[in-house]
N, C-alpha and C positions, 0 to 999 in steps of 0.2 A: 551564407544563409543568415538573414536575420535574427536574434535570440529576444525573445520578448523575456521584461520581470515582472510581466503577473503571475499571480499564481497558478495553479489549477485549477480552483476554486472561481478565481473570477473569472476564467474562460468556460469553466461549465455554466457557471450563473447565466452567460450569452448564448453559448447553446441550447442548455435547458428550457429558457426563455421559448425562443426560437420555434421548440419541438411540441411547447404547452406543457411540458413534463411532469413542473411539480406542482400542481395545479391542487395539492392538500395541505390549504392553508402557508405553505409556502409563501417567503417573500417576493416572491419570481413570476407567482398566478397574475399579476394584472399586468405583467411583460406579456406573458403568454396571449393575454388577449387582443396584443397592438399589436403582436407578430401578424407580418406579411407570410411567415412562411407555410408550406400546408404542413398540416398539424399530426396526423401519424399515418404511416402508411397501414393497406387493410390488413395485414398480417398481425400487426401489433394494435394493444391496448393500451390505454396513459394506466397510470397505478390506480388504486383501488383500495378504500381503508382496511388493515387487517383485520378489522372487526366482521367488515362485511364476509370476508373469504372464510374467517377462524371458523364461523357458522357451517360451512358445508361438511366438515371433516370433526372428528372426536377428538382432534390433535389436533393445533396449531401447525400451518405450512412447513414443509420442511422434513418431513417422511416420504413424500410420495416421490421420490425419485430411487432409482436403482443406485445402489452403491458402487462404487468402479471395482472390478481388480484392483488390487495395488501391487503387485509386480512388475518390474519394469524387466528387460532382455538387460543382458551382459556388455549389450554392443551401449547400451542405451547409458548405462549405468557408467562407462566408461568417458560418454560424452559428457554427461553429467561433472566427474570430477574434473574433464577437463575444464569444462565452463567453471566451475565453480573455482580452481586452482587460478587462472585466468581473471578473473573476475576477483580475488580479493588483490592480485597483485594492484587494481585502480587504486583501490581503498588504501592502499600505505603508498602507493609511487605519487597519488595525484593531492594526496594531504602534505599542508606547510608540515616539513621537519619537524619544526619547534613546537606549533598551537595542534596540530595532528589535525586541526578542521578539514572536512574534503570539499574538493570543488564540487560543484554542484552539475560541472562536466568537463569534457577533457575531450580531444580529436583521435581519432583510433588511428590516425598516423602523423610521427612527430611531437612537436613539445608546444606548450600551449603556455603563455604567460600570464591567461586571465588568473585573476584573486578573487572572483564569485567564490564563496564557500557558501553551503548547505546545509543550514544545522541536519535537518531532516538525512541526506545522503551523509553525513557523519556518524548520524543515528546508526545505519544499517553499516557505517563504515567501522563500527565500536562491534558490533558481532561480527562482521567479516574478520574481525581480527582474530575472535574468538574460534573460529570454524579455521582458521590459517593455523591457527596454534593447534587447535585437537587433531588437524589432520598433517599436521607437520610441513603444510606448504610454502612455513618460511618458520623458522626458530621461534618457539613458543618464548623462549625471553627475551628475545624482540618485540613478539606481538605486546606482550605484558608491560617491557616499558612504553611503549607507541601509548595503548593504554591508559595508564598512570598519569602521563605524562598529557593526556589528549585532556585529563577529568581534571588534572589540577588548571590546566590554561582557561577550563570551562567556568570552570568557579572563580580563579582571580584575575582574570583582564578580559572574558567577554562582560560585553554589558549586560545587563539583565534589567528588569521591572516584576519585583514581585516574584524572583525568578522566572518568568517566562524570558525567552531571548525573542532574538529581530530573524526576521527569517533569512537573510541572506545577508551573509556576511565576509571581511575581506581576513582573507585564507591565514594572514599574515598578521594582523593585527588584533583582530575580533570586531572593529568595528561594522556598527550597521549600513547595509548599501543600499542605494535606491529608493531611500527612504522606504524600506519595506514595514514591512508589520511585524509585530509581535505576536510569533502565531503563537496559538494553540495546539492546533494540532502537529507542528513543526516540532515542538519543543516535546510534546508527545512523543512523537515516534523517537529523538533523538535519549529522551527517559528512559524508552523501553530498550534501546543499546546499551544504556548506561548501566538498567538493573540486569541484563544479562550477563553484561561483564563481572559485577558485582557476586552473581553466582559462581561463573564458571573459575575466575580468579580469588577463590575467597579465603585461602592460606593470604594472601596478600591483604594487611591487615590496613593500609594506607590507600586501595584501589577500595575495598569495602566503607571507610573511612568518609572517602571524598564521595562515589554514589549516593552512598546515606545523605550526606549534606545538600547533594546538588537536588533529589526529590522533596527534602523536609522545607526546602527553602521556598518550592513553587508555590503560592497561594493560590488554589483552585476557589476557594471561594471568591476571591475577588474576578476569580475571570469570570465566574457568573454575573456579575451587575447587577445583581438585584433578579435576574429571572428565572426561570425554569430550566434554561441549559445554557450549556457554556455560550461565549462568545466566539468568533473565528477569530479575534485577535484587540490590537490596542495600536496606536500610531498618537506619538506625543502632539504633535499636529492637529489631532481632530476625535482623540479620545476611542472612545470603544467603537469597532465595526458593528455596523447593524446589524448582521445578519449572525445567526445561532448555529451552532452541533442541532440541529433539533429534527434531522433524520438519518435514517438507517444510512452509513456509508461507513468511512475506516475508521470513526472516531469511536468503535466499542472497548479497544484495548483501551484508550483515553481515559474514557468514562471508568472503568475499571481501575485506574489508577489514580484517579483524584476522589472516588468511594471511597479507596483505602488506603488514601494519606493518611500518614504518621502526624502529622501538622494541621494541615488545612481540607479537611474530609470534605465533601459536599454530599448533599442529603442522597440516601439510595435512591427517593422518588425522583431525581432526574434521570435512571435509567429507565422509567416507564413512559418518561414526559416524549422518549423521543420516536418520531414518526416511523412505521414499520409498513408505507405502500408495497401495495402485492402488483407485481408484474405481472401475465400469462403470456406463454407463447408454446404453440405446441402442444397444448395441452398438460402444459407445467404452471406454475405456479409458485413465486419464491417471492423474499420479500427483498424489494430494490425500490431506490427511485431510477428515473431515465439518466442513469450515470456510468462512464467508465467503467471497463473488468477490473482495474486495478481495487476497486471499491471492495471488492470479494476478496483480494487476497492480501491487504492490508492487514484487515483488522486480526488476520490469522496469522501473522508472519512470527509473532513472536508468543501469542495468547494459545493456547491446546484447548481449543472447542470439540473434540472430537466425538467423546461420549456425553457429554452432557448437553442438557437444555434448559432453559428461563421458561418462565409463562407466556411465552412468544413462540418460539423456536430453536431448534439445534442447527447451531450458524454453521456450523461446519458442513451438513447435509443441503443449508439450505444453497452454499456457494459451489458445492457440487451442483446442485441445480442450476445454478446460475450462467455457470460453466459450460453447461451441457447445452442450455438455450443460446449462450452466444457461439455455440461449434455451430448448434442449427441455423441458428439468423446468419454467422458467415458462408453458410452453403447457398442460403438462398442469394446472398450475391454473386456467385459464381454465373449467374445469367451476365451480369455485368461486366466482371470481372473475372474471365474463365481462368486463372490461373489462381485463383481461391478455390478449393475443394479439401477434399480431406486429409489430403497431404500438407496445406499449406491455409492456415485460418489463425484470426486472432488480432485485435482491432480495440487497442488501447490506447490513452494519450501517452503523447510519444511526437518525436520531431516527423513532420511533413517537409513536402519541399515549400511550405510556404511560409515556415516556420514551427514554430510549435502548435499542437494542435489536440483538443480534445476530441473524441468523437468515439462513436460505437452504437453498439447497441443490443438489444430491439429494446425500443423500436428505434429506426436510425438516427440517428444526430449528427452534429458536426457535419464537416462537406465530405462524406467520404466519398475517397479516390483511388480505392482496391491497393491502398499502402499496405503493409501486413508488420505487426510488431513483433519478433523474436519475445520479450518478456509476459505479450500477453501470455500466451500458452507457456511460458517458462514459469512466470508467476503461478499458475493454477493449477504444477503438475502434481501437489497431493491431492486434488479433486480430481482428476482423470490422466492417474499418472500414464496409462497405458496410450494415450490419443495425445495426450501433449507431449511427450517425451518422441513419441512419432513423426509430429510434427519438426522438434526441434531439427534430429535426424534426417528430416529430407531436405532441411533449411542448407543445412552444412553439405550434404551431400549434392545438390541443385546449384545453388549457388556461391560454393565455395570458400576462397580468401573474399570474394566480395564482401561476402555475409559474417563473415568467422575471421575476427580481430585479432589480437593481441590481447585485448579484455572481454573477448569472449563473441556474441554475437553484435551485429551493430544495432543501434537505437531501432530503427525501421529502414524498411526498402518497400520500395514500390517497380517490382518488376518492367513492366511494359515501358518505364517509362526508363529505365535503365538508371534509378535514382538508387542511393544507399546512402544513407545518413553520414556525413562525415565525421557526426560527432559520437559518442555515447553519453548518457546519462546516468548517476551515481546512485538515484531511488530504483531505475528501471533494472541497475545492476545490480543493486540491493535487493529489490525485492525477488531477483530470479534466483542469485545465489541460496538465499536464505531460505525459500520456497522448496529446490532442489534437495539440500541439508536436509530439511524437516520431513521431506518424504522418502529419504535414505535413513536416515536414521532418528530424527525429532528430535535432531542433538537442541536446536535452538527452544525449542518448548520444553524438552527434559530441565533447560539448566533456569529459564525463565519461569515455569512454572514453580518455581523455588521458593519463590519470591513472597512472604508469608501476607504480604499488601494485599495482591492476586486472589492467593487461594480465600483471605477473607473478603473481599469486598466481593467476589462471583457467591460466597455463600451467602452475600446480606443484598446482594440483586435478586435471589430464589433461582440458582441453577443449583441442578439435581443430577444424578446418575440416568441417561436415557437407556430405561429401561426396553423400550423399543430396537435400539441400533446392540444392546446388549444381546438381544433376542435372534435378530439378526445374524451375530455373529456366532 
């Protein structure tokens, strides 16, 4: 199978496009309008400014859905730590010894000599260490040197700009590959691994030491350019990318951490600058644009949105929603795809057999082709632990060793067509792991909510105690 180096971002840009998607003010609306393709099926809606929807309700979106159970069964909870035991062995087997960078993927059988590293899949691969160590699924002073040792290679031999790094880099070196970008949100996610570490290791006065330094150093003002919100990135080649953070997707932990740098703050009002389209489907209502599940379970993986809310909404309620509408939107494909039902849903970017491949929905995008991802619904199992955790369960139980690796589930499979990814992916593994953790225990949000950046820069955005989900409970 071929492995494309774009990102995700520039493959949603083409679907998105494609679907009319982001058609508010988006840089994408006059793609949308050359699109050949038909533009939303009659079940679904394009988004919808929050303004317009905030008007119907006393509350901003994001209440009106049911809250899940949150218990999971014994049988369930078991599959869990296998996955999760499974799934950080990638994170320290498939990382260079020396730089601890992780590949950005690995074959779920056999040994693989690529040197793609990830800053992002290092990200999640710095708390997977941290979840190995509290659960003892490999020597807590091993994890702590991997650790130490991953923060010190990060600060003196990869390259940097401003601190921000290259998004893909060689596992062994640190240099930049593919002449890729300097992301933002790359460098993001791999911050928020670093300041969990920094929590849950913090007797270690040289792992606290080098975190501090690797955040003080990133200049979030410069990655704004001059605008309203962040950039997606920088390339020495051709200077800043066009395009912005400037809607609702995983970049709210982001924002959150470049509010409350130590160093280089950027103004609170770029958390209001950014676009909050309302989706319906089903007679729900949440706030997305026409993108990936993974979108929902990002920006929660290491942030505890749980009880509180902004002058927007309570993101945690609203990704429950989110949730809920893509279990519905994948039933409705089950006319197409009978072996989609409620055993078996769940349609995030994730390897296809045509290669990589973004898609989902509602309303649909991408070419979907009744693939099914193990992480979608593993990602999203604090939003409906009881139905995704179900899912996994009959993943493993249906389709067996196909399905259930050595690291855990594979990327995707596409039943019918007797397809199973032969690789896995190190964010899709991160993000399940990490997901699973936080709705057994919220070991990953206990030790990152620590983090005294966090708890200020969420109180100088105006999130409050939801007094509602308090009510509730």
């Amino acid at each position: 199978m071929g492995r494309t180096h774009v990102t995700r971002r520039e493959l949603l840009r083409t679907v998105s496009a494609s679907a009319g998607a982001l058609a508010l003010g988006s840089p994408f609306g006059a793609l949308a309008q050359q699109s050949a393709h038909p533009a939303v099926p009659p079940a679904a809606k394009l988004p919808k400014p929050e303004s317009e929807t905030a008007k119907k309700y006393p509350h901003p979106p994001g209440v009106f859905i049911n809250r899940p159970l949150t218990q999971i069964s014994k049988v369930a909870d078991t599959l869990l730590d296998d996955m999760e035991d499974r799934g950080v062995a990638y994170f320290f087997e498939q990382a260079h010894p020396r730089s601890g960078l992780v590949r950005d993927h690995a074959p779920v059988v056999g040994l693989t000599t690529s040197r793609q590293g990830s800053i992002a899949a290092t990200g999640f691969g710095l708390s997977a260490l941290c979840i190995a160590a509290e659960r003892h699924y490999m020597s807590p002073a091993i994890c702590e040197e991997r650790v130490e040792m991953t923060l010190a290679f990060l600060l003196e031999e990869c390259p940097h700009v401003y601190g921000f790094l290259y998004h893909w880099v060689d596992i062994e070196s640190g240099q930049r590959l593919y002449n890729s970008e300097l992301s933002s949100i790359d460098t993001a996610l791999l911050l928020c691994g670093v300041l969990h570490c920094k929590q849950y290791f913090s007797s270690n006065t040289r792992i606290v030491a080098l975190a501090n330094t690797f955040y003080n150093r990133i200049d979030w003002q410069w990655m704004l350019n001059g605008g309203p919100t962040l950039s997606m990135g920088w390339t020495p080649e051709n200077g800043f990318i066009h395009y912005r953070w400037d809607s609702y997707a995983e970049l709210m932990t982001m924002y959150l951490m470049a509010i409350g740098s130590p160093t280089h703050p950027i103004p609170t009002e770029t958390w209001d600058a950014i676009q909050r389209p309302i989706i319906e489907f089903g007679g729900i209502e949440y706030i997305s644009g026409v993108e990936p599940l993974f979108i929902h379970q990002y920006a929660h993986a290491w942030c505890d949105y749980r009880n509180a809310r902004d002058n927007h909404a309570n993101y945690f309620i609203n990704s429950i929603a989110a949730t809920r509408v893509h279990q519905l939107f994948c039933l409705t494909l089950g006319k197409s795809f009978p072996w989609i039902n409620q055993n078996l849903w769940g349609i995030t970017a994730c390897d296809g057999r045509k290669g990589y491949e973004v898609w989902g929905g509602p309303p649909e995008f991408g070419h979907v082709d009744g693939t099914v991802a193990p992480c979608a619904t593993a990602g999203s199992l604090p939003f409906l632990p009881t139905e995704c955790s179900h899912v996994l369960l009959s993943i493993r139980k249906n389709y067996g060793e196909k399905a259930w690796t050595r690291y855990g589930f594979v990327d995707a499979f596409q039943p019918q067509a007797n397809w199973f990814a032969p690789d896995v992916l190190g964010i899709d593994l991160g993000i399940s792991i990490l997901m699973a953790e936080n709705l057994r225990t919220g070991f990953v949000w206990k030790y990152f909510m620590q983090n005294p950046e966090i708890q200020h820069a969420m109180q100088q955005v105006g999130f409050k105690t939801d007094t509602d989900v308090l009510e509730v409970l």
